[in-house]
C-alpha positions in Angstrom: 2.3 130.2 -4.3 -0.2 127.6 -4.3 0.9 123.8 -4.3 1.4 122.5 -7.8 1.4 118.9 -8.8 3.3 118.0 -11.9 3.2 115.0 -13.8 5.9 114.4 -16.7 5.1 111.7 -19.1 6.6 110.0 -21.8 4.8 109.1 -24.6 5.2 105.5 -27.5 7.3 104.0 -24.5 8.0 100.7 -26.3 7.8 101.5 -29.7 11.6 101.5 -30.5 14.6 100.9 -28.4 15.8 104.5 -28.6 12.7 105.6 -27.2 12.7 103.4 -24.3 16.4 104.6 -23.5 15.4 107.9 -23.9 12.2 107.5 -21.7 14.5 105.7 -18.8 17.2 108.2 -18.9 14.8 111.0 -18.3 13.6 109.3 -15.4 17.1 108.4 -14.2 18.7 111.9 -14.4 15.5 114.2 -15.3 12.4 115.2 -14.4 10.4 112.2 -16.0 8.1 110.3 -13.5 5.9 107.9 -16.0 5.2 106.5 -19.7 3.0 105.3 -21.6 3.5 101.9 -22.8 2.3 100.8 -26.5 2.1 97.4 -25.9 1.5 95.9 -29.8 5.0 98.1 -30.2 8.4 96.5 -31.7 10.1 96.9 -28.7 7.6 96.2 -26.1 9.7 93.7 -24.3 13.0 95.7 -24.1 10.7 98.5 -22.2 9.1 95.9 -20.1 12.6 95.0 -19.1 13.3 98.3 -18.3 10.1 99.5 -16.2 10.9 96.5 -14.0 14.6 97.8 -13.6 13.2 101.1 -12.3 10.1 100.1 -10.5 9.7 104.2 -9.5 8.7 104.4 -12.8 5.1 104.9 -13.3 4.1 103.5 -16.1 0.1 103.2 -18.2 -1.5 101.9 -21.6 -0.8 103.9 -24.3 -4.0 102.9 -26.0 -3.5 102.9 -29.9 -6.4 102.5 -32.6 -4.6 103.7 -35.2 -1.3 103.8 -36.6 0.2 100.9 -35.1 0.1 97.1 -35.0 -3.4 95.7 -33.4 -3.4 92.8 -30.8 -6.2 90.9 -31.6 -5.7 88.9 -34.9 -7.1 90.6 -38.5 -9.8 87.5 -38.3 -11.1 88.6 -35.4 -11.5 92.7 -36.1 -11.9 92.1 -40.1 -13.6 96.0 -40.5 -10.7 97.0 -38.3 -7.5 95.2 -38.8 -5.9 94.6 -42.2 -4.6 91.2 -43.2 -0.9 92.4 -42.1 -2.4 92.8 -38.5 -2.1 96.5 -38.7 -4.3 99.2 -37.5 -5.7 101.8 -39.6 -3.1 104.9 -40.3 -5.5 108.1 -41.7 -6.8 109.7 -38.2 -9.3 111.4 -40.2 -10.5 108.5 -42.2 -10.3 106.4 -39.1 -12.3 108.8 -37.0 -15.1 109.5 -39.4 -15.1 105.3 -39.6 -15.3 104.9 -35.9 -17.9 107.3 -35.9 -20.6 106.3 -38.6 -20.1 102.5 -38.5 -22.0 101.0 -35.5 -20.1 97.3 -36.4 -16.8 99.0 -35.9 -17.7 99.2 -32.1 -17.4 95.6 -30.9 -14.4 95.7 -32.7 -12.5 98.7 -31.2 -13.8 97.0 -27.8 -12.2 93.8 -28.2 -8.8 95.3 -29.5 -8.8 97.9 -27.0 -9.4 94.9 -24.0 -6.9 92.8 -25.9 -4.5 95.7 -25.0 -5.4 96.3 -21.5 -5.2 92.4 -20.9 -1.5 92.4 -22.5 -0.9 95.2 -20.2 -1.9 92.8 -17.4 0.5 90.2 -18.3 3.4 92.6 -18.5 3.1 92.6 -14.3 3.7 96.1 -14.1 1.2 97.8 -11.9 -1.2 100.0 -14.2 -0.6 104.0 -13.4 -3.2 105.6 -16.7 -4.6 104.8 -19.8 -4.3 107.4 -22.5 -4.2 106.8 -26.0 -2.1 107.2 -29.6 -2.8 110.7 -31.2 -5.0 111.2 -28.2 -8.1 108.9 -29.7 -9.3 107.9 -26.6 -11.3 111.1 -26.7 -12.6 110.0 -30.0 -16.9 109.6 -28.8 -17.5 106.4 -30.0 -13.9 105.4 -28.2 -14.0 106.8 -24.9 -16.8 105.4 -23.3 -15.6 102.0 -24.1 -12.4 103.3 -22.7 -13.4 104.7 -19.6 -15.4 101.4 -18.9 -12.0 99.3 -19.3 -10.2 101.9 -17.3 -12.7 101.3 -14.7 -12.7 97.4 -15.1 -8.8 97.4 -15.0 -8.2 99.5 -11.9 -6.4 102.5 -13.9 -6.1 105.0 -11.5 -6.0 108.0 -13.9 -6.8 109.2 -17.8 -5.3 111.7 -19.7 -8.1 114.4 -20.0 -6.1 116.7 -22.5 -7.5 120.3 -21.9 -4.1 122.0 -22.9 -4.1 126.3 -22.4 -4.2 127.6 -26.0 -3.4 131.1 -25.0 -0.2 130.2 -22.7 0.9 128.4 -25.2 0.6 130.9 -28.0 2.2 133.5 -25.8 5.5 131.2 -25.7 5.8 129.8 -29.1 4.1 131.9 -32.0 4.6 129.2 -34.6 1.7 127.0 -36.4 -0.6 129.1 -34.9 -3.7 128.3 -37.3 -3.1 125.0 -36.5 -3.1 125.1 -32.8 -6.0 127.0 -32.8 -7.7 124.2 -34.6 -6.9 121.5 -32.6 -7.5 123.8 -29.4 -11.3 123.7 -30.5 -11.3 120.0 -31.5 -10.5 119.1 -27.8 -12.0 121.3 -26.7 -15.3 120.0 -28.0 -14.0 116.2 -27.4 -13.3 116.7 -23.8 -17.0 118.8 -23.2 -18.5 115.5 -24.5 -16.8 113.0 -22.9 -17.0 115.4 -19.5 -20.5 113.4 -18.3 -18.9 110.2 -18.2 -15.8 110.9 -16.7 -17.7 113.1 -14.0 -19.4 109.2 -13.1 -16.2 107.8 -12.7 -13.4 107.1 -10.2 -10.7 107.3 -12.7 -8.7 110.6 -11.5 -7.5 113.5 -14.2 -5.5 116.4 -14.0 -6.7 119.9 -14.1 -4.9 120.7 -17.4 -2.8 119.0 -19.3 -0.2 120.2 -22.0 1.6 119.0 -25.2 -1.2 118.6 -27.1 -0.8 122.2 -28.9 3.0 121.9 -29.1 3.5 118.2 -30.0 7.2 117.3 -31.5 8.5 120.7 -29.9 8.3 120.6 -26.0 11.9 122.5 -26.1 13.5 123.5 -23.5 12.4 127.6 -23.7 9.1 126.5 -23.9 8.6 124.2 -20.8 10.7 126.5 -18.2 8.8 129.4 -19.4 5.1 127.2 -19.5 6.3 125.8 -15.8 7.1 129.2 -14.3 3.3 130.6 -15.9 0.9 127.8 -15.4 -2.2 130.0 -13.6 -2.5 129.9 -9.6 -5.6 128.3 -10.1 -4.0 125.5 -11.4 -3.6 122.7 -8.7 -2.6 119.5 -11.1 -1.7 119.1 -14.6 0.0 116.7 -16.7 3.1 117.9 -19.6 3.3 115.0 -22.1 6.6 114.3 -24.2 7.7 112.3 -27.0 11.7 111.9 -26.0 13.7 109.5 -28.3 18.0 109.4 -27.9 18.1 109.8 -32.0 16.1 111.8 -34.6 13.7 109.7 -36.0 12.1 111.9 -39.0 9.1 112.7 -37.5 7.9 116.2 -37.9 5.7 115.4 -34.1 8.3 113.6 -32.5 9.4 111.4 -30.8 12.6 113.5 -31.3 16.0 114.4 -29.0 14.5 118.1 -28.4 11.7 116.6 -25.6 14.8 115.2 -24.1 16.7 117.9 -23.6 13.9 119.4 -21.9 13.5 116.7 -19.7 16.9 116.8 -18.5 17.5 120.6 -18.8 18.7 122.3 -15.5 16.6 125.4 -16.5 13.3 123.1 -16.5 14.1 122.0 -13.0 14.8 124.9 -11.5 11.4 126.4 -13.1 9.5 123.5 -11.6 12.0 124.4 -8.1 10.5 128.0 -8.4 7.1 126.6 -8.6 7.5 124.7 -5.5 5.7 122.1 -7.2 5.9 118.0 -6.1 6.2 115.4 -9.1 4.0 112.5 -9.0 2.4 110.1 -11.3 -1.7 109.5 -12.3 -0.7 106.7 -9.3 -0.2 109.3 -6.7 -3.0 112.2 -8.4 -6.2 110.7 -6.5 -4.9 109.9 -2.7 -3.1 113.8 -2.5 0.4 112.6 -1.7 3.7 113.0 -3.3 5.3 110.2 -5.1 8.4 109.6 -3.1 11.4 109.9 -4.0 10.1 112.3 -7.6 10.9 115.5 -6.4 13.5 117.5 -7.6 16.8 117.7 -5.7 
């Protein structure tokens, strides 16, 4: 079989304490090898903490635009930050916003550098940048991402071009709905493909969670290891792991975690033959040491 590169990801690292447990007992006992790292989240400092405990964890900027707390003060971003210093929540209404308002730009640029520059001062080496509910795809968003990226040395971007047919022939469920997001990206990644074809910021051939969000189970990510195509020579599986429930219908939720630390999972990805890495390792072509499974 051809050599397969795997990168497993955590997602809202930071965001609550039972995600960041979560997150770092994946890595510890599972197949996890980086996160994501909200850094306007509640419980930044406790995951900060953590990455520096476990130093082969890879960890990026989980770029958020929406739906959580902003870092630049409301002042500041008036069009984009209410007076509680929150974000927008509607993705919709946010989007069509983003997209129609030309003043809204300088403001998404200055919060999303605010968040790169409080990634700097964590000291943790930056792995990626992706973003919250994926809106660093968003067009008026990514190009001011992808700059920043550049600026800030990020090695690697999420570039979500998830496989709707694998993933409808292992989970039947929502399938209306993961056909329409399957077409959204579709259309998001085609127009942010120019840019990112400029850029030394490295990406993975596919990458998948995007169409099963809140249920990467166990079934599903042995059986989506064990048929990722030949032609296939990187790709990124994104999870939302958390230790307790937290009433989210898209996670995070104790399921991803499972699947993380499910013996069936590694001995799909043992079957595969395939090294784990991080966004770190994806652009230089060596394994991350120390990541692959025993």
């Amino acid at each position: 079989m051809a050599n397969l590169r795997l990168i497993f990801n955590g997602d809202d690292f930071g965001h609550a304490v039972s995600i960041n447990a979560a997150i770092v007992r994946a890595h510890e006992q599972g197949l996890l090898t980086s996160a994501s790292l909200m850094v306007t989240g509640n419980a930044l400092s406790d995951a900060v903490v953590r990455a520096r405990a476990h130093p082969s964890l890879a960890v990026g900027l989980h770029v958020a635009v929406l739906g959580a707390r902003a870092a630049v003060a409301p002042a500041t971003a008036p069009h984009l930050v209410d007076a509680h210093g929150r974000l927008p929540r509607d993705p919709f209404l946010a989007g069509v916003r983003f997209f129609l308002n030309p003043g809204l730009r300088a403001e998404l640029r200055r919060e999303i550098a605010a968040q790169f520059e409080r990634f700097l001062d964590t000291g943790l080496p930056l792995a990626h940048v992706d973003g919250h509910y994926l809106m660093h795809l968003h067009p008026t968003i990514f190009p001011i991402l992808i700059a920043l990226a550049e600026q800030y040395g990020a090695p690697g971007i999420r570039f979500p071009r998830d496989d709707l047919r694998l993933t409808l022939a292992l989970s039947h469920k929502h399938v209306a709905g993961k056909v329409t997001w399957a077409s959204l990206y579709a259309l998001l990644c085609r127009l942010a493909e120019r840019r990112l074809a400029q850029s030394p910021v490295a990406f993975t051939d596919r990458v998948y969670g995007l169409l099963q969000t809140g249920q990467m189970h166990e079934a599903f990510v042995a059986g989506l290891v064990r048929r990722i195509s030949q032609s296939v020579r990187s790709a990124e599986l994104f999870f939302h792991p958390c230790t307790q429930p937290l009433g989210r219908p898209f996670g995070p939720n104790p399921g991803d975690l499972a699947a993380l630390l499910s013996p069936h999972v590694r001995q799909a990805v043992r079957e595969r033959g395939a090294q784990l890495i991080s966004y770190a390792d994806l652009g230089n072509g060596r394994p991350c040491p120390g990541l692959l499974p025993s």
